[in-house]
C-alpha positions in Angstrom: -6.5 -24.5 16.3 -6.7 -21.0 14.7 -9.7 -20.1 12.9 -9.3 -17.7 9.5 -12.0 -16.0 7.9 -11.4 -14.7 4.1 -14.0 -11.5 3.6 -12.7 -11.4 0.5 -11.9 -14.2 -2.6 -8.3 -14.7 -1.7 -6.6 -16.6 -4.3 -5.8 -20.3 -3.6 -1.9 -20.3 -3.4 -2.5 -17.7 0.0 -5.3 -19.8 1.7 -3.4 -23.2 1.1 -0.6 -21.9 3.4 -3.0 -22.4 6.4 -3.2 -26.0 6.8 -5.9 -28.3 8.1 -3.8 -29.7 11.2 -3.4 -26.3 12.9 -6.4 -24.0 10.9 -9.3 -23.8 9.8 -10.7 -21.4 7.0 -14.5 -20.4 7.6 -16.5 -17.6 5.3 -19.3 -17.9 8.1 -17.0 -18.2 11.2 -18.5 -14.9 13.8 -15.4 -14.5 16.1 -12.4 -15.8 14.3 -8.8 -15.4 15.2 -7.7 -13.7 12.2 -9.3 -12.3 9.0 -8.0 -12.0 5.7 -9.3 -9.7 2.5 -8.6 -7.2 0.1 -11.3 -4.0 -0.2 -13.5 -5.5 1.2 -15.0 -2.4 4.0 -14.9 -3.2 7.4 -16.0 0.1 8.6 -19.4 -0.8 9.2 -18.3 -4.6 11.1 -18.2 -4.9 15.1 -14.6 -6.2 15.8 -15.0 -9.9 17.3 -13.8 -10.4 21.1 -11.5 -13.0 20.0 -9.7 -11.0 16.5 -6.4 -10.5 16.8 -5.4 -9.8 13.4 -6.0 -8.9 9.9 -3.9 -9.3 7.1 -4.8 -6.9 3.8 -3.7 -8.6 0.7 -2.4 -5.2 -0.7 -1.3 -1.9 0.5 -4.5 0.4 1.1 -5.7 -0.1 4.5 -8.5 2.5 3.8 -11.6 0.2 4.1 -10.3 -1.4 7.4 -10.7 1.0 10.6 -7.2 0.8 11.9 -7.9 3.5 15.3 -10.4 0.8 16.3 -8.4 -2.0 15.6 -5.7 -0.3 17.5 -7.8 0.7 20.5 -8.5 -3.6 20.7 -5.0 -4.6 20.4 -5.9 -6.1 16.7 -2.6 -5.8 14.8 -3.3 -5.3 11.4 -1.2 -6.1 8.4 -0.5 -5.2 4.9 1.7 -6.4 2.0 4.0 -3.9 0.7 5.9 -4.4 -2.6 3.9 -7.6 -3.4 2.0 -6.0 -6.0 5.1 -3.3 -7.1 5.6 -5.0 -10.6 1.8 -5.1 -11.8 1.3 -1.0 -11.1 4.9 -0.3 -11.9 4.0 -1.9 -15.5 0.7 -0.1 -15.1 2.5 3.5 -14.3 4.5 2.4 -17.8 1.9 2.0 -19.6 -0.1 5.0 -18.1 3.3 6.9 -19.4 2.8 6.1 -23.2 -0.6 6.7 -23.3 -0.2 10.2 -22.3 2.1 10.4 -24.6 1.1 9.2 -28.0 -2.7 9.6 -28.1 -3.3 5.8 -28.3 -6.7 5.8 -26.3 -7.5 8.4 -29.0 -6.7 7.1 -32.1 -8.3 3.9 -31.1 -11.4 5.3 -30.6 -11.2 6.8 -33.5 -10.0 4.1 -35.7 -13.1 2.4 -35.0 -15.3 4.4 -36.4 -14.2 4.0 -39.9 -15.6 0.0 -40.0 -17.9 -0.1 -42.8 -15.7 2.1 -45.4 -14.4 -1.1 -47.2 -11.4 -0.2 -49.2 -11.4 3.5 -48.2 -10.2 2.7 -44.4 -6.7 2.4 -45.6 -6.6 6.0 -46.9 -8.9 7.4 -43.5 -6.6 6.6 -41.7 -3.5 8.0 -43.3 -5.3 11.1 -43.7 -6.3 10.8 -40.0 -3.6 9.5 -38.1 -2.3 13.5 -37.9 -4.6 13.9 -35.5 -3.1 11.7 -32.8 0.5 12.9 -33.0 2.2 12.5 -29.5 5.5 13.1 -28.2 8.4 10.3 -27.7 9.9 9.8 -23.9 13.0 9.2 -24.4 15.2 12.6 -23.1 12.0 13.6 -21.3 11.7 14.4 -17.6 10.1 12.4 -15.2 9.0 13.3 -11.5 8.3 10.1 -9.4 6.8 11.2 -6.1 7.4 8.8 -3.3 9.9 6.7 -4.0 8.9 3.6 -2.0 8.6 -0.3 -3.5 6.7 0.8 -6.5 7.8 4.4 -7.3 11.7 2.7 -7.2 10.7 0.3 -9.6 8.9 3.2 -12.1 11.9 5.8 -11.8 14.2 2.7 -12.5 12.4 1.5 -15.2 11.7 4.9 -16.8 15.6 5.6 -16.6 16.3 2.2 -19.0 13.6 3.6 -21.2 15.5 6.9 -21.6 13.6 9.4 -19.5 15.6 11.5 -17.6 14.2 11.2 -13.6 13.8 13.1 -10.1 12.6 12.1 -7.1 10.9 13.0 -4.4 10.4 11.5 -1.1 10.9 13.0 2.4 10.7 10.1 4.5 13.1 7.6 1.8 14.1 4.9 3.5 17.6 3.1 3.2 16.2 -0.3 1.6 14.7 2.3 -1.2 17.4 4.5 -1.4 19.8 1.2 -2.3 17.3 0.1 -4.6 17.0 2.8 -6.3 19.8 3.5 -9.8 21.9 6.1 -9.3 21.1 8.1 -12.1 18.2 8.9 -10.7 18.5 12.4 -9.4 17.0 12.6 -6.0 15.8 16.4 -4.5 14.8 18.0 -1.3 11.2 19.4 -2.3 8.8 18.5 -4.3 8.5 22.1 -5.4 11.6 21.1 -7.2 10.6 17.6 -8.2 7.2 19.6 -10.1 8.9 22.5 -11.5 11.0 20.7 -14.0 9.2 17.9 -15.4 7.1 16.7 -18.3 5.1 13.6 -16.4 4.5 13.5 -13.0 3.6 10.4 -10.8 2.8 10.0 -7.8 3.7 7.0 -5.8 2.9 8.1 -1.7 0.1 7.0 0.5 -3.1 9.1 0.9 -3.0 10.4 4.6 -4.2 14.1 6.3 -1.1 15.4 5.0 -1.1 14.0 1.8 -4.5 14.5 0.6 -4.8 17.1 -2.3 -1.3 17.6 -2.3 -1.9 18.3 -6.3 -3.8 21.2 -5.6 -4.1 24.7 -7.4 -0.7 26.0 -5.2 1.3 23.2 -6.6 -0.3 23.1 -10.1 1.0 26.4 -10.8 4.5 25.4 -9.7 4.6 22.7 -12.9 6.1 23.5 -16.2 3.5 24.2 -18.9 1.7 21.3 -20.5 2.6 18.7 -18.2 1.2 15.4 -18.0 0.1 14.1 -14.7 -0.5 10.4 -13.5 -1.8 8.6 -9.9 -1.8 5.5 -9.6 -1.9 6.1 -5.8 -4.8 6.6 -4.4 -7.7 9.3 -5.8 -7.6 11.7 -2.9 -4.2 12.8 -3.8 -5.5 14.9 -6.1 -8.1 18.0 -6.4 -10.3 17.0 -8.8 -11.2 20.6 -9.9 -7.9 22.3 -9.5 -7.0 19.4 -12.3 -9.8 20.0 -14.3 -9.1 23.9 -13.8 -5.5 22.8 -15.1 -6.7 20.9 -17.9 -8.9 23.2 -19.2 -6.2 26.1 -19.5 -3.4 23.6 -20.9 -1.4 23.9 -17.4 -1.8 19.9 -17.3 -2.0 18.4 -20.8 -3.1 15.0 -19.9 -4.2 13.9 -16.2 -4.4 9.5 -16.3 -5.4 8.0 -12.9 -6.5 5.0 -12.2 -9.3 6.3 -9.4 -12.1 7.1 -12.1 -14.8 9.6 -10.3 -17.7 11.0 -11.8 -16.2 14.7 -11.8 -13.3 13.0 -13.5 -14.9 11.4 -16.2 -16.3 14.8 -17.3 -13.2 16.0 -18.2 -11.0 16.5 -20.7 -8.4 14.8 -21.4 -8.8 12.1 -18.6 -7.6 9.0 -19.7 -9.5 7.0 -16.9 -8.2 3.4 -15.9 -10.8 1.2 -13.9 -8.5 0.7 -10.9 -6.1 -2.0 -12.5 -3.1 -1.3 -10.6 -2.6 -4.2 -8.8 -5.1 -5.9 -11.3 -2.9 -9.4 -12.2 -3.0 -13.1 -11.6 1.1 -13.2 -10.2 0.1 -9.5 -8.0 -3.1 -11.2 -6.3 -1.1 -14.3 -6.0 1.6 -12.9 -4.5 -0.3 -10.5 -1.6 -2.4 -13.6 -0.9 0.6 -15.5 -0.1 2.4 -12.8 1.9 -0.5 -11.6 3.5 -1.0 -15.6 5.0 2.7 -15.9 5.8 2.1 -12.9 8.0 -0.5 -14.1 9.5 0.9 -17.2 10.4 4.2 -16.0 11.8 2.0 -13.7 14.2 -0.6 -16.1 15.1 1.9 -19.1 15.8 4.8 -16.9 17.1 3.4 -13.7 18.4 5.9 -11.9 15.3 5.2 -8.9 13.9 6.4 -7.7 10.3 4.6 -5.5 8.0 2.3 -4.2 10.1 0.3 -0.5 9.8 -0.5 0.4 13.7 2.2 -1.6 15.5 5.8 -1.7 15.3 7.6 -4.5 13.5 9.1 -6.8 16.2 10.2 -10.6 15.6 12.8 -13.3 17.6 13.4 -16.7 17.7 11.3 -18.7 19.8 13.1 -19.3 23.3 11.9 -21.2 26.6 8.3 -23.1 27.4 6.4 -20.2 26.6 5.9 -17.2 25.0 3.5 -13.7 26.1 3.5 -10.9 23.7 2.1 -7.6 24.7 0.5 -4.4 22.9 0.7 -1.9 24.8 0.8 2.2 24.7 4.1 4.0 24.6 4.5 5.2 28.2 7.4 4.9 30.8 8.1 2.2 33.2 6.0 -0.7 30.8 8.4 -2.9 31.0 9.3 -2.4 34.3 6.1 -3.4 35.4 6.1 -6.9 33.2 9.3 -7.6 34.1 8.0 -7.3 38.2 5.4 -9.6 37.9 7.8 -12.3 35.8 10.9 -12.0 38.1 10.7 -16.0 39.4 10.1 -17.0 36.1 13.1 -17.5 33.8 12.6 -14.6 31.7 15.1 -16.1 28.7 14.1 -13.2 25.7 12.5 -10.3 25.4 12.2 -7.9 22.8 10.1 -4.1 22.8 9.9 -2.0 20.0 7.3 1.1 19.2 5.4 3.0 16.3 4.6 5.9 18.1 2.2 5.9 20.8 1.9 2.4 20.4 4.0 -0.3 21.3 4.1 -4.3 21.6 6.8 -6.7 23.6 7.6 -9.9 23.3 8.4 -12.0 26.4 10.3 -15.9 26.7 10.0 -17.6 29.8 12.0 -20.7 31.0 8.6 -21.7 32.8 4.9 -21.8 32.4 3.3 -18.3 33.2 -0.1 -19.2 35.5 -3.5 -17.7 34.8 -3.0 -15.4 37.5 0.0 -13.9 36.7 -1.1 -13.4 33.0 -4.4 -11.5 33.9 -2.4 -9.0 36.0 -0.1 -7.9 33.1 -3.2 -7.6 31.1 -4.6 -5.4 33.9 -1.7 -3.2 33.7 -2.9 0.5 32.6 -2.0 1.3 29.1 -1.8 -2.8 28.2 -4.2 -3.1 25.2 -4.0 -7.2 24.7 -1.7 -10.0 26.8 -1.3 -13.4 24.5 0.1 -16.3 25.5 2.0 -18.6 23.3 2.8 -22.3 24.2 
C-alpha cells in the first residue's frame, strides 16, 4: 500500500487514478511515499525518510528543491506538453493584443457609460486612437522550440506570420513536429534581429536568466513587440522598461506581473494564466499520477527533471532499482553481489552525474544482500520491487 499526499488541489480525474486497493490519498499523511502538487513551495519542507517521489502537475519545478531531492534519491517528475495547448492559445492571444490595442480601447470604451446617445459617435471619433497593426506577413521569433513553442510557431504560420526559430538543444520529436515552413536558425542573435514579435518559450536556468537583457535588446529591430510566457526571470525588467521607454520594444506582454513591471509602459500584464484551463489542469493531474504510478509500482522512470528516463517490462520474482551517481565500475559492483541470482533484465541509463538502474532477478534478493548494494559508495537509494 502506497501512501500519496496532494500539497496542492489536484483535480479529481488525476487523484481517481490511484485507487483504494493499492493507495491511499492523505492531505495530513507526514512521511508518504509520493507527493503530488502544483506551486505549491517546498523549499521550506524537511524531505520525509520514506519520499521517494514527486510528481509536479506542470512544467516549473521552481518551488520544489530538486539538489535536495537528488542528494535523497527522490526522483522528481514533471509533465511536459500537458499544458502546451492552454499557453499556446494564451501566446496567441498575447500576439493580438500587442497588436491591435484591445486592452486599450477597452479601457477606454468604458469610460464613455453615461453619454446616452452620444457613445455611438465617441467612439467613432475615438477609435483612432487604438489603431494597431495586422499579423499576417509579419515576423515571428519563437525562442525554444519545445512542446509549446512548436505548437505557437505552427499556429502562428496558419495565421499568416512568417516564423524563425530558435533553439540550441531541439530535439528530434520537436524538430518532426514542427511545419516546415518554419525557418529554423543557428543564433538567436539571428532569430532577434529580424522580427516584429518575439516569444520566448525556454526554461529559466543560470544560463537562461536575463537572456533579454540590454546586449540583446539592442540586437532587435526597432519597435518590436516582446512576449514571455515562460517564466519572469527571462527577462531584465529594467533593460525592458529602458526599451520601452525609448520605442526599442513597443509593447512587452508577460504573463509574470511584478511590481517594477506594472509601472511601466506599455505592459500589458496577464495574471499568470498560461496553463490557467479546466482540460490543462486536468490533463497534468492525470499525467502527473500515471507517472507516479508507473514508478511507484514498477520502479519506471519517464519524465523525470534530476534522473534519467529509464523503463522495461517487468521480468522475474523481483525487481531492485537503483539511483545512483555517475561513476565507473557501478554496475560492476551490483552485478558482484547478484551473480547467484538469476539476473533476467537490467537496464542503466544517466542524466549527468546522476544515474539509476534497473535490476530483474529470477529469485528473491535477501535483506542482506539488498543492504550491501545500498552501502555501495555513490548509491543514493536501493528499492525493491516484488
Amino acid at each position: 500500500m502506497f501512501t500519496v499526499k496532494p500539497l496542492n488541489k489536484i483535480a479529481d480525474c488525476g487523484l481517481g487514478l490511484f485507487k483504494s486497493d493499492n493507495y491511499t490519498v492523505n492531505t495530513e499523511c507526514d512521511n508518504p511515499d509520493a507527493i503530488i502538487l502544483r506551486s505549491f513551495s517546498m523549499h521550506e519542507m524537511e524531505m520525509p525518510d520514506n519520499l521517494k517521489a514527486i510528481g509536479r502537475a506542470g512544467a516549473g519545478v521552481n518551488n520544489i528543491p530538486v539538489d535536495k531531492c537528488t542528494e535523497k534519491g527522490i526522483v522528481v517528475f514533471n509533465t511536459p506538453g500537458a499544458n502546451a495547448n492552454a499557453v499556446k492559445e494564451l501566446v496567441i492571444t498575447g500576439i493580438l493584443l500587442a497588436s491591435r490595442k484591445v486592452v486599450d480601447g477597452i479601457n477606454w470604451a468604458r469610460t464613455l457609460e453615461g453619454n446616452g446617445a452620444e457613445v455611438a459617435k465617441m467612439v467613432e471619433k475615438g477609435k483612432s486612437s487604438f489603431v494597431g497593426p495586422e499579423i499576417e506577413g509579419k515576423k515571428l521569433a519563437v525562442i525554444g522550440l519545445g512542446a509549446i513553442g512548436a505548437m505557437v510557431a505552427n499556429t502562428a504560420y496558419a495565421l499568416g506570420m512568417e516564423v524563425v526559430g530558435y533553439d540550441p538543444y531541439l530535439s528530434v520529436k520537436a524538430a518532426l513536429s514542427l511545419s516546415r515552413h518554419v525557418h529554423v536558425v543557428g543564433t538567436i542573435e539571428e532569430a532577434l534581429s529580424v522580427a516584429d514579435y518575439i516569444t520566448l518559450h525556454v526554461p529559466l536556468l543560470d544560463s537562461t536568466k536575463n537572456m533579454i537583457n540590454a546586449s540583446t535588446i539592442a540586437n532587435m529591430k526597432d519597435g518590436a513587440r516582446l512576449l514571455n510566457f515562460a517564466r519572469g526571470g527571462l527577462v531584465d525588467n529594467a533593460a525592458v522598461g529602458a526599451a520601452l521607454e525609448d520605442g526599442k520594444v513597443s509593447v512587452y506582454v508577460t504573463d509574470f506581473p511584478s511590481d517594477e513591471v506594472l509601472s511601466m509602459k506599455n505592459v500589458i500584464p496577464i495574471p499568470h494564466l498560461g496553463a490557467s484551463t479546466p482540460e490543462s489542469e486536468d490533463n497534468c493531474a492525470v499525467m502527473a499520477a500515471k507517472e507516479l504510478i508507473n514508478f511507484l509500482e514498477n520502479g519506471n522512470i519517464s519524465n523525470s527533471v534530476n534522473f534519467p528516463n529509464c523503463e522495461c517490462a517487468r521480468a522475474g520474482v523481483m525487481r531492485i532499482t537503483v539511483a545512483h551517481k555517475n561513476v565507473p565500475n557501478m554496475l560492476s559492483q551490483f552485478l558482484g553481489l547478484l551473480q547467484d541470482k538469476n539476473v533476467e533484465n537490467m537496464v542503466n541509463k544517466n542524466k549527468g552525474e546522476w544515474a539509476y538502474t534497473i535490476i530483474d532477478t529470477a529469485v528473491e534478493v535477501q535483506d542482506e544482500t539488498i543492504e550491501k548494494l545500498a552501502a555501495i559508495d555513490g548509491v543514493l537509494r536501493v528499492r525493491v520491487i516484488k
